[in-house]
N, C-alpha and C positions, 0 to 999 in steps of 0.2 A: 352758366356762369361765363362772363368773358373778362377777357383784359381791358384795362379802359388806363387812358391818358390824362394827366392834368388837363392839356388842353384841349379833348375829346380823340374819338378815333379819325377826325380828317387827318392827320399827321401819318397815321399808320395804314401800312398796303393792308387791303380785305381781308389776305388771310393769313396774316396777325391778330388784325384786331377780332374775326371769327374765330383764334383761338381757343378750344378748352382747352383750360389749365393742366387737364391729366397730359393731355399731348407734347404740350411744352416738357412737362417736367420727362414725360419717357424721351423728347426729344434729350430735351440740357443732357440725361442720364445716360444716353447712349454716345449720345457727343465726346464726354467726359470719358468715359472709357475709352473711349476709340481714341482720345487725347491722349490716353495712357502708352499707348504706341509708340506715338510720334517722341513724347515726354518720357522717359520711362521713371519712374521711381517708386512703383508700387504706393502711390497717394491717391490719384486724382481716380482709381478705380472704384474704391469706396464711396466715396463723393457721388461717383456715378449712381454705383448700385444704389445709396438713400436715396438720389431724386427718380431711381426708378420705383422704386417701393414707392417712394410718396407717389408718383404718379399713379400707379395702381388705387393705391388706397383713396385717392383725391377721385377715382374714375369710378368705383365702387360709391361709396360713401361722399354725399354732397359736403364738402365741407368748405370754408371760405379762403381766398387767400393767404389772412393772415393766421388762421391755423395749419393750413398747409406747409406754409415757411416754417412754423415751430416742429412740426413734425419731421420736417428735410433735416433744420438742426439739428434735434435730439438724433436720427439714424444716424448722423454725419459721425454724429460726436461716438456713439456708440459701434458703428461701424469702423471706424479709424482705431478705435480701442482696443475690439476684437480682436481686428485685423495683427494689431501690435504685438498684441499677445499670442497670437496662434504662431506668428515667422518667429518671435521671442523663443516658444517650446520649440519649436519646428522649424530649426535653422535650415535654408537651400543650403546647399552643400555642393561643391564641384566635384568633377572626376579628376579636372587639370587643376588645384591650384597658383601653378605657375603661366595659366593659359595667358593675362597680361601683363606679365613681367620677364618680359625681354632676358633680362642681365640677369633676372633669378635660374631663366632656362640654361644658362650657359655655362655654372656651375659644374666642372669636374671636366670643362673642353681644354685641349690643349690650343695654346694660338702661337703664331711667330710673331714676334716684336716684330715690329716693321719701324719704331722710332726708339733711338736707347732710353731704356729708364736710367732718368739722371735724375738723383735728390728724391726716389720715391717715386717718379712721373715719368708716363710714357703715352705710347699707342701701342697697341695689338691688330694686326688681320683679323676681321670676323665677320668671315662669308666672304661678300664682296666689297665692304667698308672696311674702314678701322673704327676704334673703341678709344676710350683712354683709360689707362692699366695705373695701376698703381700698386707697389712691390718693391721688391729687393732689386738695385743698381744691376740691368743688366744690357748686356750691348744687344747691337741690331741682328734681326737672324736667328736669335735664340727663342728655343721652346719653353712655354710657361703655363702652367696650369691655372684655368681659374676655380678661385675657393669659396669666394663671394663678389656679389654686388653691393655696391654704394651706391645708389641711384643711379647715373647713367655713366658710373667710374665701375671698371672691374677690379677687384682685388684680386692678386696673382701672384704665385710663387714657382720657383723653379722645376721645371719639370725632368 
């Protein structure tokens, strides 16, 4: 079985159009995973793994294009379902929580104002930058604890 063109195979380099269909599909299926790398979001592996299955199953068992395509569907749809449900029960779980959140790590650090908070608003030293703090009116120079973040504001109180 080969692939074939509306307007024949002159359009298409030889081995395209020598083609079998199980090739392509463990091609697309291995493609697609290895997409999953570059792409991360835990989708396009599934995706993968049906047109590899279809491709086995199309390399086995002669069957035509357009049952091949119903069968990549259905695993897709099945596959993506599984998948949904099994990370559903079986949450990933970190060791760090706080591994990408900066201002959640900083949480119980003392810092020096390096700008006064006037009206609730300041900056802090932290590290080699400063931050902008937010807290109780205090001059420059003074120790402050952080208690939380606010997105990229620290919340701070007297230390």
């Amino acid at each position: 079985m080969r692939w074939h063109t509306a307007k024949g195979d002159a359009d298409m380099p030889d081995w395209i159009a020598n083609m079998e269909p199980h090739w392509a599909w463990l091609s697309i299926g291995v493609l697609l995973a290895a997409a999953e790398i570059v792409a991360p979001g835990f989708f396009l592996v599934w995706l993968g793994a049906a047109a590899i299955v279809t491709g086995v199953v199309a390399w086995i068992v002669p069957i035509g294009i357009p049952l091949q395509l119903a069968i990549f569907a259905l695993l897709s749809i099945v596959a993506l379902y599984a998948g949904r449900k099994y990370l559903r029960d079986n949450p990933i779980t970190t060791t760090d929580p706080l591994l990408n959140q900066r201002g959640g790590r900083l949480v119980g650090e003392v810092l020096t104002v390096t700008k006064a908070i006037e009206d609730g608003r300041g900056r802090a030293k932290v590290g080699d930058g400063e931050w902008p703090v937010r807290g109780p009116d205090t001059v420059e120079g003074s120790k402050v604890r952080v208690v939380s973040a606010d997105g990229g504001v620290l919340v701070v109180e007297l230390a």
